[in-house]
C-alpha positions as MATLAB code, in Angstrom:
seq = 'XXXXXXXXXXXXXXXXXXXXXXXXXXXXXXXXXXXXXXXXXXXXXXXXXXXXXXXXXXXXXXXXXXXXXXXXXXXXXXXXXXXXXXXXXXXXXXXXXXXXXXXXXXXXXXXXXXXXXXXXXXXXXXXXXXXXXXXXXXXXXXXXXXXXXXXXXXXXXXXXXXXXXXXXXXXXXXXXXXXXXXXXXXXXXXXXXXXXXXXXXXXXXXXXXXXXXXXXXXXXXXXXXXXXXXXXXXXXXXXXXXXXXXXXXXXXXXXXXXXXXXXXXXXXXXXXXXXXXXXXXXXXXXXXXXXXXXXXXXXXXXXXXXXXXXXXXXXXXXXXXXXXXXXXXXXXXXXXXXXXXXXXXXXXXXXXXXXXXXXXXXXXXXXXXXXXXXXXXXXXXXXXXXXXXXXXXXXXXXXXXXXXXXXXXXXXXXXXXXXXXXXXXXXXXXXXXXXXXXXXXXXXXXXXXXXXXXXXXXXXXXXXXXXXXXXXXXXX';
ca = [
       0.000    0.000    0.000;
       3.100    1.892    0.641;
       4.324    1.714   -2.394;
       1.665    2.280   -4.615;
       1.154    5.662   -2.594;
       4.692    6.662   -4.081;
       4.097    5.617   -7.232;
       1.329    7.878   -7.544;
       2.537   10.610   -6.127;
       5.734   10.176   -8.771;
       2.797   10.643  -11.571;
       1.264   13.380  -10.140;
       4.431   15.347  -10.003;
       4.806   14.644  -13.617;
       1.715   15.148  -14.754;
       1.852   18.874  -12.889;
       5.038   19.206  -14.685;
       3.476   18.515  -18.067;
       0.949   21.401  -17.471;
       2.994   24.190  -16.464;
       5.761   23.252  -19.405;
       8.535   23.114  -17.052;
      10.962   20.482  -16.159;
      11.170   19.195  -12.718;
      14.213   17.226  -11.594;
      12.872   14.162   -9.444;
      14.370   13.648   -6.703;
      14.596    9.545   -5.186;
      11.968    9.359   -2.928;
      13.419    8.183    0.901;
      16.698    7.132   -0.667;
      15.413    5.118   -4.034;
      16.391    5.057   -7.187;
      16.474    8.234   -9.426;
      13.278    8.727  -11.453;
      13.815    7.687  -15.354;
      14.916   10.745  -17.509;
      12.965   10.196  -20.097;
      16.130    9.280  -22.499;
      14.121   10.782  -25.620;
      15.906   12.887  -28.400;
      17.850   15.853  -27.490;
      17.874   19.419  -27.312;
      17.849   20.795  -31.106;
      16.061   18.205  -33.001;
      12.786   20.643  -33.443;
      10.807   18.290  -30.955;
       9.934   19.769  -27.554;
       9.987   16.375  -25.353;
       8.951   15.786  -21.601;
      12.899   17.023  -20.744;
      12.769   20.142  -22.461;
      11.836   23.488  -21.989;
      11.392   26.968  -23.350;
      14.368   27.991  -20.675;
      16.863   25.522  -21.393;
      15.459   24.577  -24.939;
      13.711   27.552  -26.847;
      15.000   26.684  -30.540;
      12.224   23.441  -29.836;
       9.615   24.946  -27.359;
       9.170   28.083  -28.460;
       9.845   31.269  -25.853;
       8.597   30.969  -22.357;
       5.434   33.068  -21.717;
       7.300   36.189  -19.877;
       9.459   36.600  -22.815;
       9.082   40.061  -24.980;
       7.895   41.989  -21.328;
      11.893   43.796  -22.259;
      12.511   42.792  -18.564;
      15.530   39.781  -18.647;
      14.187   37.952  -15.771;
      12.590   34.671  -14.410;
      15.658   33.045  -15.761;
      15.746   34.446  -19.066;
      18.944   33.777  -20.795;
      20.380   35.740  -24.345;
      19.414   32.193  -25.286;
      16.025   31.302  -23.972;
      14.805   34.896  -24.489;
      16.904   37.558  -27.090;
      13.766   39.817  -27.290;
      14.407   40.522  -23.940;
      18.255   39.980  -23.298;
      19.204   40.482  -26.354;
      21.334   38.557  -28.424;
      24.135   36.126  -27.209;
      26.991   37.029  -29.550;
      28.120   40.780  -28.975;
      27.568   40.895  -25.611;
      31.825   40.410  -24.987;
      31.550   37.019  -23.486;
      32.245   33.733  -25.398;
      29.024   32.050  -23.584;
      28.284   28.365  -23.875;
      27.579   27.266  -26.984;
      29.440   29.927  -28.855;
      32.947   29.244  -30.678;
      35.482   31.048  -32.977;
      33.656   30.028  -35.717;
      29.827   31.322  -34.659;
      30.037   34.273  -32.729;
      34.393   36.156  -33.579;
      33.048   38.886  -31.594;
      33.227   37.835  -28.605;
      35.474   34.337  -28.813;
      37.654   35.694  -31.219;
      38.798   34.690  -34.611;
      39.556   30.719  -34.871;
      43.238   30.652  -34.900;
      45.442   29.947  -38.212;
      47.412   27.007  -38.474;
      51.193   27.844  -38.845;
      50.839   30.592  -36.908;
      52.785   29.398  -33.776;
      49.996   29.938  -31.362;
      47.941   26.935  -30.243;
      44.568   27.699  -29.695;
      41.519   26.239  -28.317;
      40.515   25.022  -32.019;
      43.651   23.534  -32.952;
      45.278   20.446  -31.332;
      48.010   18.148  -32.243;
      45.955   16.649  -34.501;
      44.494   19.162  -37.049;
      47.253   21.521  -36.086;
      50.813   20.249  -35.330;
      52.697   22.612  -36.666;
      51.515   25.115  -33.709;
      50.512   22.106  -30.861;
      53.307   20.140  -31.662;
      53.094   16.293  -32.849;
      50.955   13.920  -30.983;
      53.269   11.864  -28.251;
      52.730    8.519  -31.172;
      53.822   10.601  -33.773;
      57.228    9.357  -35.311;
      56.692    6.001  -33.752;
      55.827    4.445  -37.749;
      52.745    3.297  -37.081;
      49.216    5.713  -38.260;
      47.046    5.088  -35.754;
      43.577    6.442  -35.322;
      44.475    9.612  -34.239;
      47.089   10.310  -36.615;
      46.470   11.685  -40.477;
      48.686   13.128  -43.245;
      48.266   16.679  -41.847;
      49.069   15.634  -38.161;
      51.407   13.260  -38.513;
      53.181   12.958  -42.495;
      56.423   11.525  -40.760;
      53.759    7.748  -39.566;
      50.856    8.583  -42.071;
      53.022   10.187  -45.235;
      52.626   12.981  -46.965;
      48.655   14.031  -47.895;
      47.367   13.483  -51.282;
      48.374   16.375  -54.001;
      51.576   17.301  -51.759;
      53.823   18.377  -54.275;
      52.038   19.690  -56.967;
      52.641   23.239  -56.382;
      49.983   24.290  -54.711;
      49.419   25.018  -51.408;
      45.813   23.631  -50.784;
      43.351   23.170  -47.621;
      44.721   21.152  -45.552;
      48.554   21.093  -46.467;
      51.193   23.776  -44.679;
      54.721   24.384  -44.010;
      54.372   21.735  -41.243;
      53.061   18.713  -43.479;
      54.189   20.076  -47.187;
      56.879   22.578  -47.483;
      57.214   21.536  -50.861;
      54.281   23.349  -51.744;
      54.039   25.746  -48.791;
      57.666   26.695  -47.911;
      59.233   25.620  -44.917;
      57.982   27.049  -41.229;
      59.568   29.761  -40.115;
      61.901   28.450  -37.185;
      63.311   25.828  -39.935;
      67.085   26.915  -40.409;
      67.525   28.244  -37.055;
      70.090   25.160  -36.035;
      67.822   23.630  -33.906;
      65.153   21.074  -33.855;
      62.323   21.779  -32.071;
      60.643   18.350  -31.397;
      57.733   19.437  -31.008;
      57.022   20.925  -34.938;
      60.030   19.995  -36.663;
      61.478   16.630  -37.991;
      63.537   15.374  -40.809;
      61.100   14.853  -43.028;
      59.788   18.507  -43.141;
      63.285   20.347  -42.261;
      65.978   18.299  -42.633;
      68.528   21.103  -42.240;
      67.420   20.988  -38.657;
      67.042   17.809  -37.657;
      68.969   16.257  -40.463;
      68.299   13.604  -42.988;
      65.843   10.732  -42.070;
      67.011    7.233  -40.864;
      65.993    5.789  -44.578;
      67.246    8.596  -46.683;
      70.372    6.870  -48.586;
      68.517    3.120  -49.337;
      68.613    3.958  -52.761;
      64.700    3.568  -52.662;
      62.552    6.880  -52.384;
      59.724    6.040  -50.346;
      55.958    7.604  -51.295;
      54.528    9.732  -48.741;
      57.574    9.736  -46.479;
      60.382   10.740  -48.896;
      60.777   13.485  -51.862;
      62.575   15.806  -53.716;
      62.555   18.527  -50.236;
      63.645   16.046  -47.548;
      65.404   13.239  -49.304;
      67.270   14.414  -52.506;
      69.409   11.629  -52.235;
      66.723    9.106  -53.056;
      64.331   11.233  -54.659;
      66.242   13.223  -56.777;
      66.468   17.428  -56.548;
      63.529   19.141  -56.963;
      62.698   20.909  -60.387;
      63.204   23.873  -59.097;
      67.021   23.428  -57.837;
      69.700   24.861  -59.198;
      67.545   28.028  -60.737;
      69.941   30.419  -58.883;
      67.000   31.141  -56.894;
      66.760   29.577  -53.217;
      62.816   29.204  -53.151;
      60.746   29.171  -49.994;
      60.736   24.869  -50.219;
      65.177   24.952  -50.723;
      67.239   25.396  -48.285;
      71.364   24.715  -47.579;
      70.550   21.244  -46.783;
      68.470   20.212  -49.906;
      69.895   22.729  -53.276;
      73.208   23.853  -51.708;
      73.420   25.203  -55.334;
      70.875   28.009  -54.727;
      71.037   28.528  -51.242;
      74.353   28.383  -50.612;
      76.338   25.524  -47.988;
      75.189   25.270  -44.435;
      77.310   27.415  -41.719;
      78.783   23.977  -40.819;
      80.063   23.506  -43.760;
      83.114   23.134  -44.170;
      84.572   22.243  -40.803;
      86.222   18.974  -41.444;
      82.983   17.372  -39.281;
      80.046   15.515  -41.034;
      76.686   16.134  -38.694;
      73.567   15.023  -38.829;
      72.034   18.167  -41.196;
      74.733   17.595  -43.598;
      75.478   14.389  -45.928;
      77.665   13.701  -49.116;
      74.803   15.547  -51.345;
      75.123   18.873  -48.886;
      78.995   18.931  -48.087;
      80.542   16.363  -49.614;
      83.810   17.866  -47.809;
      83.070   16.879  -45.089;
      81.109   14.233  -45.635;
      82.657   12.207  -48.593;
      81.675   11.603  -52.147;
      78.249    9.898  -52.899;
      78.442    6.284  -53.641;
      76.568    6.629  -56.782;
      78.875    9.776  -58.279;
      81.385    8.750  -60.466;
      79.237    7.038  -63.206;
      79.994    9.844  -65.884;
      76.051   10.161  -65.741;
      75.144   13.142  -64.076;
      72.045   11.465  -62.409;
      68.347   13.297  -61.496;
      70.092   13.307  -57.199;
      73.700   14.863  -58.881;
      74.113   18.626  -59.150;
      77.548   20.124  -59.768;
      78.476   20.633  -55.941;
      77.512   17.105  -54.950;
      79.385   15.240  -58.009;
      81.040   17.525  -60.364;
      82.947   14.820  -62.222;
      79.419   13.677  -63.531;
      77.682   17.105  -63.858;
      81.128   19.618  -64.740;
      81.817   22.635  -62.262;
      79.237   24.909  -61.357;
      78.336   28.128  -63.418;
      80.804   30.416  -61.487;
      83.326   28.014  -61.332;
      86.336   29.509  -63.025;
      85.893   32.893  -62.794;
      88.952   33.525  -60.806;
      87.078   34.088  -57.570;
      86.091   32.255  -54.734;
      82.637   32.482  -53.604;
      82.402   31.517  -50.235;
      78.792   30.601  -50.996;
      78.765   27.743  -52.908;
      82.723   27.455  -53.679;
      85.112   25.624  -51.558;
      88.967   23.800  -52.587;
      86.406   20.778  -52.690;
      84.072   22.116  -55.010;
      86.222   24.472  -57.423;
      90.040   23.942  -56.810;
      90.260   25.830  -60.148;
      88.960   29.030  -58.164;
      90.142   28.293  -54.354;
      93.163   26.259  -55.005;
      93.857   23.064  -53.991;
      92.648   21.730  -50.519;
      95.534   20.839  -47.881;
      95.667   17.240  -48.542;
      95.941   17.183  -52.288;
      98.474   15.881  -53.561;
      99.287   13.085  -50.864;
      99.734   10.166  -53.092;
      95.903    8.663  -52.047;
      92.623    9.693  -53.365;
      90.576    9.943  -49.865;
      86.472   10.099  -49.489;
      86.395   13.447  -49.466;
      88.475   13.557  -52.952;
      87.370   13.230  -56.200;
      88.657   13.614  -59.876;
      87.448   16.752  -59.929;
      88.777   18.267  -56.478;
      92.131   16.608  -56.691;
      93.159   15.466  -60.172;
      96.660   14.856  -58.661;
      95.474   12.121  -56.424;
      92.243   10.935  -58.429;
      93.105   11.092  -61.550;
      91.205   12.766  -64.635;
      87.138   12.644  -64.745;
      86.511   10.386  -67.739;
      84.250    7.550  -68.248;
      84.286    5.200  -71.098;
      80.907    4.408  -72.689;
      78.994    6.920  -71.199;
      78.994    8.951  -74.620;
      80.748   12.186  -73.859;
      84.694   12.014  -75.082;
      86.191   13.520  -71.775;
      89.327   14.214  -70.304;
      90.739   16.429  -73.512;
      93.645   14.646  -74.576;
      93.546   11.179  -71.869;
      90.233    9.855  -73.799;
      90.507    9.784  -77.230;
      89.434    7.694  -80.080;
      92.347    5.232  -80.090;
      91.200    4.195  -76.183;
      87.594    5.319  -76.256;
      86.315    4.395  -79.597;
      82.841    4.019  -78.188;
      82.550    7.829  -76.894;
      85.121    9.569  -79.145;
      84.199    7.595  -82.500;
      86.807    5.444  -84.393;
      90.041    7.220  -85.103;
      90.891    7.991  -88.835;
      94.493    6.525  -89.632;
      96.684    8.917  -89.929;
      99.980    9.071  -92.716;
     103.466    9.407  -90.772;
     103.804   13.492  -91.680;
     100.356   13.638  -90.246;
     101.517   11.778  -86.998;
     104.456   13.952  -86.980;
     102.450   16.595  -86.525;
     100.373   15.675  -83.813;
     103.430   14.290  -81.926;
     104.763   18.197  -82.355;
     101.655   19.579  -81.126;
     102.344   17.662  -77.810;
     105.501   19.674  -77.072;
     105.818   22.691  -75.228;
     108.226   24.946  -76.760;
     107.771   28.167  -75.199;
     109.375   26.235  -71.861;
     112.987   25.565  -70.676;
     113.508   22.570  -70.633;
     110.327   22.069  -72.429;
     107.443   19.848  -71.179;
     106.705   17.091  -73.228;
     103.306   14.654  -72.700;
     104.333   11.131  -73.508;
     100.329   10.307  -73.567;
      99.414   12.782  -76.225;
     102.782   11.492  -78.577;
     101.562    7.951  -77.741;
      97.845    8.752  -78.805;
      98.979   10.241  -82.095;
     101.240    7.114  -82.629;
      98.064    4.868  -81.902;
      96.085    6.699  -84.672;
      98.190    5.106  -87.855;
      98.866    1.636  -89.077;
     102.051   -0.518  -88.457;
     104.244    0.699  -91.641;
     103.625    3.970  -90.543;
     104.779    3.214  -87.232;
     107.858    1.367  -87.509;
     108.857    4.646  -90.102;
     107.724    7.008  -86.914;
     110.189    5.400  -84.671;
     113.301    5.563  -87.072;
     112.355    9.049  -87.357;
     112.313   10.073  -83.649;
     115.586    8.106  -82.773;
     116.726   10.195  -85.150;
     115.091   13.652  -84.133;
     116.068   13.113  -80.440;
     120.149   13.201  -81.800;
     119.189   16.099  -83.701;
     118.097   18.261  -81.054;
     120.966   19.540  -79.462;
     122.479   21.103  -82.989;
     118.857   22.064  -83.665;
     118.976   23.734  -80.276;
     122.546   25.605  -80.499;
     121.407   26.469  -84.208;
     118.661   28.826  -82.468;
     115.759   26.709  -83.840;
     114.512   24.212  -81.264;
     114.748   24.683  -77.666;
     116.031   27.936  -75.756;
     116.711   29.670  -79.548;
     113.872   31.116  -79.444;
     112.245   28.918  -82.627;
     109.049   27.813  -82.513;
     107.489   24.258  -83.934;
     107.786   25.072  -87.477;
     111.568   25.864  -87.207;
     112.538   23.023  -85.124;
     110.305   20.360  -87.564;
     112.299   22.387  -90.357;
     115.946   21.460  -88.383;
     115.200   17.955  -87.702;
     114.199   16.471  -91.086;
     116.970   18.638  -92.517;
     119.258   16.851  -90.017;
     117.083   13.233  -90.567;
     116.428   13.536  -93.962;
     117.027   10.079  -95.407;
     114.623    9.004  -92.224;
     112.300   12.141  -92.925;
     112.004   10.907  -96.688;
     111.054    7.807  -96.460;
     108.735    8.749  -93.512;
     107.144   10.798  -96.138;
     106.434    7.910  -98.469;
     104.929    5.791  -95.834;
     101.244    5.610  -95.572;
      98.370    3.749  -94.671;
      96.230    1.270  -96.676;
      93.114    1.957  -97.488;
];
């Protein structure tokens, strides 16, 4: 009997609720369980349900019956009654309900990614580049609260990153190729919470995986990993553009402050400062390759532009990268061609930058088409006046004694057929007696005469050799 006198009472209350269109909060009666909510739809759906009321719900129950008296009372809110309290957003407080993005005025403006201020809006994962990463980014694995704008370094780059625009969604923190690095990239140091190697390597240095050999989508490209990727289009433009920087087109943007110092770190490799660092593995091919430029491997790719000029640009020339400008570097010529050496830096050591079979004769006078047939074409045989005078060409007269190249003689030797060579050698044993009464004469060596005269003095002094060298020649 007891209980069925509470249960009624319970209705009652509910029922007097019903009429007055408010909503009363039940308490247990003598300790019992809370009365049932009604756990209908919610506040906004257009339905004004047993829960709801024109105070706490007056976009579905219409405005109480004291609203539009222009008195803000009876618990009239901005929300349950504007006529009366007027409206909500203006009033200078960002009231419940209101954001950046529905009432400025008085929350103010949502805040801009990139912008280096974290705001309520943003978080680590729509904005990392001002909240920093999430603690799981860099960990490789994308997990559910990780995407391609929070996290490129575990997720990879976001779809249309790299196509030269900047679009919704990308920024300096997930695509500087298209948006330009952030602004705190190139300050020597890596601020973990915004920067990594993949979006400012000159920072934080190259990733772990940049130098497989295997450019890897999403995570590697052109900006971060030229190595593997090749150098972006834009390199070596003479203009260092907002997505270059020392680490990635040394060519435009000049060598890192660290380079050279003798010390490879982390933000430099053998693409950046090969000084310091060593040559490339993959330079050397005479191929100058889509991840070559001329400061990384100048034997494939020739000296850079200014190279040559007589003057030593600090910028982008070293003894490494133009000896012909900066001189030689301290350790050329020791007898060994180190890493940091290369045919083009030390010549001395290394030897000359030529490459058979990659179709460019090289090297001037070293390839030629008697040992590089396949580059320099097939060598036209030559009659023994014509070898003469090739073999003259290779001395230098104007020098005392004078300099002679035994490899440019022995390439114009190559260049004729054996009856002209057997006649080339009885003439030469004979020329080399010859030169000392050529050379007290006045027309060879220290006389002042040039090649003509001395040519002119030898077969006078040879010329039973010099005639029948004349009569020798090639079959056709």
């Amino acid at each position: 009997m007891f209980l069925r006198a509470r249960v009624v009472i319970a209705f009652a209350s509910l029922a007097l609720t019903a009429a007055c269109g408010r909503t009363a909060t039940l308490a247990p009666v003598d300790g019992g369980p809370p009365p049932f909510d009604g756990g209908g739809p919610k506040c906004g759906d257009g339905d004004c349900t047993g829960t709801e009321s024109c105070e706490d719900c007056p976009g579905d129950c219409a405005p109480c019956e004291d609203c539009g008296d222009d008195e803000c009372a009876g618990g009239e809110t901005c929300r349950s009654c504007p006529d009366d309290c007027g409206e909500c957003c203006g009033n200078g407080d960002c009231d419940e309900g209101e954001t950046c993005g529905s009432c400025t005025q008085d929350c103010g403006p949502c805040g801009r990614c990139g912008d280096d201020d974290c705001t309520p809006d943003e978080s680590c994962n729509s904005c990392a580049a001002d909240c920093g990463a999430c603690g799981t980014c860099g960990d490789g694995d994308c997990d559910a609260s990780e995407s391609c704008g929070s996290c490129p370094a575990d997720c990879g780059a976001c779809v249309g990153c790299g196509d030269g625009d900047c679009a919704e969604g990308e920024g300096c923190e997930n695509c500087p190729l298209d948006c330009g690095v952030c602004d705190l990239c190139g300050d020597e140091s890596c601020d973990e919470r915004t920067e990594d190697c993949r979006n400012c390597p000159v920072d934080c240095g190259a990733c772990e995986s940049c130098g497989n050999g295997n450019c890897q989508p999403g995570n590697e490209d052109c900006f971060n990993c030229p190595k593997d990727c090749g150098i972006c289009e834009s390199c070596g433009d003479g203009d260092c553009a907002t997505s270059e920087n020392c680490a990635t087109c040394p060519v435009d943007c000049g060598l890192c402050e660290t380079c050279p110092d003798g010390d490879c770190v982390d933000t430099e490799s053998c693409f950046s400062c090969p000084e310091d660092c060593g040559v490339c593995e993959f330079c050397g091919d005479g191929f100058c390759q889509a991840n070559e430029d001329c400061l990384s491997c100048a034997p494939d790719c020739d000296a850079c532009p200014g190279c040559g000029d007589g003057r030593c640009d600090l910028a982008t020339e070293t003894c490494f990268t133009c000896p012909a400008d900066c001189g030689r570097c301290p350790d050329c010529p020791n007898g060994t061609c180190g890493g940091n050496e290369n045919c083009a830096s030390c010549d001395a050591d290394c030897g000359v930058c030529s490459v058979c079979g990659n179709g460019d004769c090289e090297g001037a006078e070293y390839e030629t088409c008697s040992n590089c047939p396949s580059d320099c074409g097939n060598c036209e045989l030559l009659d023994c006046e014509e070898v003469i005078e090739c073999t003259m060409s290779c001395i230098d007269f104007g020098a005392f004694p004078p300099s002679f190249s035994l490899t440019c003689s022995a390439n114009c030797a190559a260049q004729s057929c054996a009856d002209v060579q057997f006649f080339i050698d009885q003439w030469f044993n004979c020329a080399i007696s010859a030169l000392l009464p050529c050379s007290m004469s006045g027309d060879c060596f220290g006389g002042g005469g040039g090649a003509e005269e001395c040519l002119a003095c030898i077969n006078e002094e040879c010329e039973e050799e010099a005639a029948a060298c004349a009569g020798a020649t090639c079959p056709d």
